[in-house]
N, CA, C and O atoms as CSV, one atom per row, in Angstrom:
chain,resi,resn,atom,element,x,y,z
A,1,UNK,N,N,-0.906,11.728,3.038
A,1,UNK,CA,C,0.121,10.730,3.249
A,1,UNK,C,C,1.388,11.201,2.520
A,1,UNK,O,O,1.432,11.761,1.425
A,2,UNK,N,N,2.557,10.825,3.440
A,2,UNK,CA,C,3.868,11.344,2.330
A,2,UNK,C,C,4.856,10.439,2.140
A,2,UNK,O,O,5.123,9.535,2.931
A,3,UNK,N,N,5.443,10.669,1.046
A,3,UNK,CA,C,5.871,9.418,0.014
A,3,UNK,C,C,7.488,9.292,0.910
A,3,UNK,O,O,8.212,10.234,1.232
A,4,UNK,N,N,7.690,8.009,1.123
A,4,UNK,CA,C,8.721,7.408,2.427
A,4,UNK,C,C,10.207,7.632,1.485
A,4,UNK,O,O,11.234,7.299,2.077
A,5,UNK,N,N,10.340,8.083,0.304
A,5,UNK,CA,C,11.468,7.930,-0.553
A,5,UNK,C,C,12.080,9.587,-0.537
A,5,UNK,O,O,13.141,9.981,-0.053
A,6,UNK,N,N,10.897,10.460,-1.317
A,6,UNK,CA,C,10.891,11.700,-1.643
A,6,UNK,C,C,10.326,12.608,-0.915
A,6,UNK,O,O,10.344,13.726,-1.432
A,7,UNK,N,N,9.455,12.471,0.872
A,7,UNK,CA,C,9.291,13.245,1.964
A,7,UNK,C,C,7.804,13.752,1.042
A,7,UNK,O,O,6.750,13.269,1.455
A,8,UNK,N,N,7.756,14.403,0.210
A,8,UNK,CA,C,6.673,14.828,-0.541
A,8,UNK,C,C,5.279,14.617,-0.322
A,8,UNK,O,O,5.286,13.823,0.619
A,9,UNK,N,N,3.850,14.885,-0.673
A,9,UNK,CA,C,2.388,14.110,-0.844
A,9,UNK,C,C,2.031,13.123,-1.943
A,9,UNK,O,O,2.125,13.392,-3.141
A,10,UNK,N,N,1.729,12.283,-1.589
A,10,UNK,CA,C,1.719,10.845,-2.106
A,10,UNK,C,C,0.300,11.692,-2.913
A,10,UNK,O,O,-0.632,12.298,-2.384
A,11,UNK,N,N,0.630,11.410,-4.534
A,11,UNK,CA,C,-0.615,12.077,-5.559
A,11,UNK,C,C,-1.402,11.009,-5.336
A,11,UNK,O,O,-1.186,9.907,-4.831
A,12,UNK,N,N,-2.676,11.701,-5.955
A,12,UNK,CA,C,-4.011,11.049,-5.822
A,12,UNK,C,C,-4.284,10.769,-7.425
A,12,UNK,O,O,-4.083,11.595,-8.314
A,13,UNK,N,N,-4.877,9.181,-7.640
A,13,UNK,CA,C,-5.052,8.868,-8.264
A,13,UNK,C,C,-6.789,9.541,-8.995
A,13,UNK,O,O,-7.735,9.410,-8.219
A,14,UNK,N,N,-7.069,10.128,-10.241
A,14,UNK,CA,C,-8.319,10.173,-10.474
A,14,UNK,C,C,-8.515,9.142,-11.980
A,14,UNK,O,O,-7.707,8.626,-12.752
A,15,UNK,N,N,-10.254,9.182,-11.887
A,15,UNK,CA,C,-10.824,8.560,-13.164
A,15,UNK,C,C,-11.105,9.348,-14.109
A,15,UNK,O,O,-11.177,10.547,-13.838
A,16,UNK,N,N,-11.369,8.844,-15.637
A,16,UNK,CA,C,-11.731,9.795,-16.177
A,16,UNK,C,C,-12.992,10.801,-16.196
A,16,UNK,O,O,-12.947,11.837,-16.858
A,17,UNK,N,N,-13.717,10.567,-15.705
A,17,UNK,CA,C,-14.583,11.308,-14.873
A,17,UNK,C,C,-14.377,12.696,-13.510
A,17,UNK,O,O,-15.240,13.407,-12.995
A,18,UNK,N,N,-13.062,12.648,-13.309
A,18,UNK,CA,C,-12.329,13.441,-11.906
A,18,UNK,C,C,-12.599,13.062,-10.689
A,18,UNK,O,O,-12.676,13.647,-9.609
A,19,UNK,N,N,-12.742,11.897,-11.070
A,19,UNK,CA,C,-13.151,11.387,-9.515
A,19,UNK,C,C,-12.042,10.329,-9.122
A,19,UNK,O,O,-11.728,9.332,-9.774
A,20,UNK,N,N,-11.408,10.846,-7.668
A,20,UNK,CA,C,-10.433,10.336,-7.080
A,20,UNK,C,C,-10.743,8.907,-6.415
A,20,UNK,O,O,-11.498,8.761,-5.453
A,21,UNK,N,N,-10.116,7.976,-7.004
A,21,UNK,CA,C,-9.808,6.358,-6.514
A,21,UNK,C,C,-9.192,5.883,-6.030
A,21,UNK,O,O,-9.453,4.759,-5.600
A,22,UNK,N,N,-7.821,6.593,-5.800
A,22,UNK,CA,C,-6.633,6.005,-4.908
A,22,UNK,C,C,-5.730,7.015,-4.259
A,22,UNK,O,O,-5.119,7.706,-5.073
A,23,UNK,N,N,-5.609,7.147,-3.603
A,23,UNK,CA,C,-4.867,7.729,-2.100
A,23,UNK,C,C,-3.727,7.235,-1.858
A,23,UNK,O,O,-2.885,8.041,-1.461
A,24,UNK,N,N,-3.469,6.350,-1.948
A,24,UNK,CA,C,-2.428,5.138,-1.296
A,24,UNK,C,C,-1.143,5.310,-1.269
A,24,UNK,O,O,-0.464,5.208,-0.248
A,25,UNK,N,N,-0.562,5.684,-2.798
A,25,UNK,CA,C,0.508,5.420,-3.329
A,25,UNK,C,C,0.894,3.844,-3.679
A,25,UNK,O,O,0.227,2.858,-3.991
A,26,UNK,N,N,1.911,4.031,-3.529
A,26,UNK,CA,C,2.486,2.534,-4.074
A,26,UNK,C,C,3.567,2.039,-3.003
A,26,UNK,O,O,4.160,2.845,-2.285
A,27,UNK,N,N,3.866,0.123,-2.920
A,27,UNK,CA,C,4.472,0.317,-2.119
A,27,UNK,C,C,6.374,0.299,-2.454
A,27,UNK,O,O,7.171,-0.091,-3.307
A,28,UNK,N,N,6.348,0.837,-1.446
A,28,UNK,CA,C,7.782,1.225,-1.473
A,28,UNK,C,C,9.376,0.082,-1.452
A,28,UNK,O,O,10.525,0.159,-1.887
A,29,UNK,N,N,8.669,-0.771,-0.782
A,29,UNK,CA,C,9.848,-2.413,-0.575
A,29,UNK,C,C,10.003,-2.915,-2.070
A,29,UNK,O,O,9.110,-3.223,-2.859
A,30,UNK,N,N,11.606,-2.913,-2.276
A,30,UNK,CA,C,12.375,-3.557,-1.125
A,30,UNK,C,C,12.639,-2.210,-0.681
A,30,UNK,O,O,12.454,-2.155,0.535
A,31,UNK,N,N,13.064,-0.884,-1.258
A,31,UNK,CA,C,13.947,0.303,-0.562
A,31,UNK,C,C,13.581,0.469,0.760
A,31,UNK,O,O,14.406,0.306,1.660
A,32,UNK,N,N,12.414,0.781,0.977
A,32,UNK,CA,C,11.696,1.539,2.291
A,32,UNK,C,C,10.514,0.667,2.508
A,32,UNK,O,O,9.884,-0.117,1.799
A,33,UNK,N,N,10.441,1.036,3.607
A,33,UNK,CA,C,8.713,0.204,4.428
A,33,UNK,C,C,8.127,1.642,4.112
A,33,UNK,O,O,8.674,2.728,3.917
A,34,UNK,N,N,7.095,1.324,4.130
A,34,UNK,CA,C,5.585,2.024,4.074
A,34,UNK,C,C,5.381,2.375,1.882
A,34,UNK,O,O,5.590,1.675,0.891
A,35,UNK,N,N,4.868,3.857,2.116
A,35,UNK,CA,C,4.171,3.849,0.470
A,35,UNK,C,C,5.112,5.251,0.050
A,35,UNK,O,O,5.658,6.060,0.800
A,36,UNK,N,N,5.064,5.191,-1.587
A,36,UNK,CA,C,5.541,5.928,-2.350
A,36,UNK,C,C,4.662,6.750,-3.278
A,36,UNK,O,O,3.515,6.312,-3.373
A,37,UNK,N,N,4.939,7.861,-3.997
A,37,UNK,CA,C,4.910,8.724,-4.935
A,37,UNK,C,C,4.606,7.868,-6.083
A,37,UNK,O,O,5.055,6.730,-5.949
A,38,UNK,N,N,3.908,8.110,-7.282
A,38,UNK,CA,C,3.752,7.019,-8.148
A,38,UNK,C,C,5.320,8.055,-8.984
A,38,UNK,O,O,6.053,7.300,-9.622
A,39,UNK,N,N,5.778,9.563,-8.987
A,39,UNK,CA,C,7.185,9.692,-9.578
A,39,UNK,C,C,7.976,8.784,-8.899
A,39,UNK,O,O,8.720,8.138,-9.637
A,40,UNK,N,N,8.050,8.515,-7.610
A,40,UNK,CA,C,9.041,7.471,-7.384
A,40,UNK,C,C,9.089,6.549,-7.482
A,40,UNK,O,O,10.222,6.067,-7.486
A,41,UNK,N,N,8.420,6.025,-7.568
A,41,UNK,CA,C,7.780,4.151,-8.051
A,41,UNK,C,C,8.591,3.733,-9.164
A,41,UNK,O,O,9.383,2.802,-9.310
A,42,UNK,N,N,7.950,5.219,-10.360
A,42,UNK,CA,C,8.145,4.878,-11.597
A,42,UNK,C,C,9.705,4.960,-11.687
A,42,UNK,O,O,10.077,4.013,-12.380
A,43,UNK,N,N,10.631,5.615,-11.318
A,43,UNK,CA,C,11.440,6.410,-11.460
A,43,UNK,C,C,12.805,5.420,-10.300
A,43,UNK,O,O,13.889,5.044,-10.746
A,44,UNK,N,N,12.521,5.286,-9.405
A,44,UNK,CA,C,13.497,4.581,-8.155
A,44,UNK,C,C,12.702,3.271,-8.177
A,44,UNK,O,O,13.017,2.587,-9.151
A,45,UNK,N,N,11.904,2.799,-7.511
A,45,UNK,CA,C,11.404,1.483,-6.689
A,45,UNK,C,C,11.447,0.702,-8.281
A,45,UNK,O,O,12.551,0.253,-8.587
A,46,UNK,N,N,10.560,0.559,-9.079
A,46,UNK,CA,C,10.408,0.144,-10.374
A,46,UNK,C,C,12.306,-0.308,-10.874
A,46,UNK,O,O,12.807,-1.424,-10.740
A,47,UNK,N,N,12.821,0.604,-11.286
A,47,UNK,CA,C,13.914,0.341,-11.831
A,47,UNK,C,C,14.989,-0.526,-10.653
A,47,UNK,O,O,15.871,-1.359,-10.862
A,48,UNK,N,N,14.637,-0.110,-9.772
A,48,UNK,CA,C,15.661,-1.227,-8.677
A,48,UNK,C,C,15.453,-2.103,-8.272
A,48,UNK,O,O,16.301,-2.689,-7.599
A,49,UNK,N,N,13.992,-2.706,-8.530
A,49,UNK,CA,C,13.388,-3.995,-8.748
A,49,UNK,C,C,13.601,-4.392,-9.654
A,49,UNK,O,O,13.522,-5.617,-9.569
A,50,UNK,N,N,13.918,-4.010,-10.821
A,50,UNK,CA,C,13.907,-4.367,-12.253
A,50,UNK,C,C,15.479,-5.355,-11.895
A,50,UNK,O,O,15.715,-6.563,-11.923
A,51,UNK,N,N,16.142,-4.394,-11.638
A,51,UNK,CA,C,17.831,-4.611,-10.854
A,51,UNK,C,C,17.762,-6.087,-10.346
A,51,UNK,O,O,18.038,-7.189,-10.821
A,52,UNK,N,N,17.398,-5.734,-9.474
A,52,UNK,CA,C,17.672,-6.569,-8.460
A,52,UNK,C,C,17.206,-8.515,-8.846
A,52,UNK,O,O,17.703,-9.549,-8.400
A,53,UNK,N,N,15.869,-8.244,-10.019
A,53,UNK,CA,C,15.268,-9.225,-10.508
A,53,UNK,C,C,16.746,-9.896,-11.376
A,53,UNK,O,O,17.135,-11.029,-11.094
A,54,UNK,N,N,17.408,-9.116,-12.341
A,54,UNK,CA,C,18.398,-9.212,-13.093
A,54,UNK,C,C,19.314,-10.003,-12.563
A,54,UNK,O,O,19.363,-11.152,-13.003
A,55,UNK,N,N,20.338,-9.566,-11.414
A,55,UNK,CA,C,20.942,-9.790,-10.631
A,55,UNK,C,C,20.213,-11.364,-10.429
A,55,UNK,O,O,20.382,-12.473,-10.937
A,56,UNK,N,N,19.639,-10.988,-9.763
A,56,UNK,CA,C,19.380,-12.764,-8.769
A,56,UNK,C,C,19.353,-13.598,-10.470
A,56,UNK,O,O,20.228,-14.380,-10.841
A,57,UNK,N,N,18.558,-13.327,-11.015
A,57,UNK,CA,C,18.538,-14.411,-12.584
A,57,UNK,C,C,19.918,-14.518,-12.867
A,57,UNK,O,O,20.346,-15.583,-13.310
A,58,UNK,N,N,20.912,-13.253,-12.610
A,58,UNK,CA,C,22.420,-14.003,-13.272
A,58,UNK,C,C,22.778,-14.737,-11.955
A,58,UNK,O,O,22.973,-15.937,-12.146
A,59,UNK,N,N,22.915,-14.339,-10.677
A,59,UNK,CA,C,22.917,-15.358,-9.642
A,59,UNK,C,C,22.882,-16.779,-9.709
A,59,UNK,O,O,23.795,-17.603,-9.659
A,60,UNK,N,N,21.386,-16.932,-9.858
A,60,UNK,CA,C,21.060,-18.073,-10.203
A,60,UNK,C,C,21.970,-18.958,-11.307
A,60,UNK,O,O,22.527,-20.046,-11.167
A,61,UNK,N,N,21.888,-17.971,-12.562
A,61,UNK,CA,C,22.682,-19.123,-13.530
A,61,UNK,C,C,24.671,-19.455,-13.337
A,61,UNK,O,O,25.462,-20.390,-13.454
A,62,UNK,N,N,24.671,-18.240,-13.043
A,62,UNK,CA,C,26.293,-18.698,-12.398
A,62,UNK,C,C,26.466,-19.924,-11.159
A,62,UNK,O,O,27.539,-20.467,-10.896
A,63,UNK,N,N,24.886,-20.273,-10.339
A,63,UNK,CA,C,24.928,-20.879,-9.854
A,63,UNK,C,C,25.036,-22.371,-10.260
A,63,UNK,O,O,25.706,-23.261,-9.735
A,64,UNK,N,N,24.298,-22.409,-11.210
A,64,UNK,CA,C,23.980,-23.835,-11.885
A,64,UNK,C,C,25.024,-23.897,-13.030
A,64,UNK,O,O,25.093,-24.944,-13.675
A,65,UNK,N,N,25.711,-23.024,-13.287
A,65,UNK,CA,C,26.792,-23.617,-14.131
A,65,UNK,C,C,28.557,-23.410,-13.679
A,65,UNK,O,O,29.536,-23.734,-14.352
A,66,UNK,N,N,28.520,-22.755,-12.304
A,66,UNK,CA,C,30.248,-22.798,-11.816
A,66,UNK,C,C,30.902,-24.245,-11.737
A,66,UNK,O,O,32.129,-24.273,-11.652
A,67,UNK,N,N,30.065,-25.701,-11.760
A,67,UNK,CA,C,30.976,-26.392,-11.837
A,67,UNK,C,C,31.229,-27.001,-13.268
A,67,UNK,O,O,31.900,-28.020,-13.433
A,68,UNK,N,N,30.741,-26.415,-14.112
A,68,UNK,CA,C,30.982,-26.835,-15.993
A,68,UNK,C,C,32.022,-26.930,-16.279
A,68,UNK,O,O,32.320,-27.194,-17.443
């Protein structure tokens, strides 16, 4: 599978044992539909969610206090 951000192969998750558990990646929304790289997750999707969470919370409070 390849990661919808960075074109790349979506890494495989192992246990401590070496035995592989996840395939998947992670998902990629809001940026992209389908799955990601867990470097991009961590690195793009993660931090622009982080964003975007920020944003709407100041949103919100400029909302409830523009007529003060």
């Amino acid at each position: 599978m390849m990661c919808v951000i960075c074109k790349d192969e979506i890494d495989k998750q192992y246990n401590a044992d070496g035995v592989m558990y996840w395939d998947q990646g992670h998902s990629a929304e809001p940026l992209a539909n389908g799955r990601c790289c867990t470097n991009c997750n961590d690195e793009i999707v993660i931090p622009y969610r982080m964003t975007d969470m920020k944003m709407t919370m100041v949103g919100n409070l400029y909302e409830e206090n523009k007529d003060e």
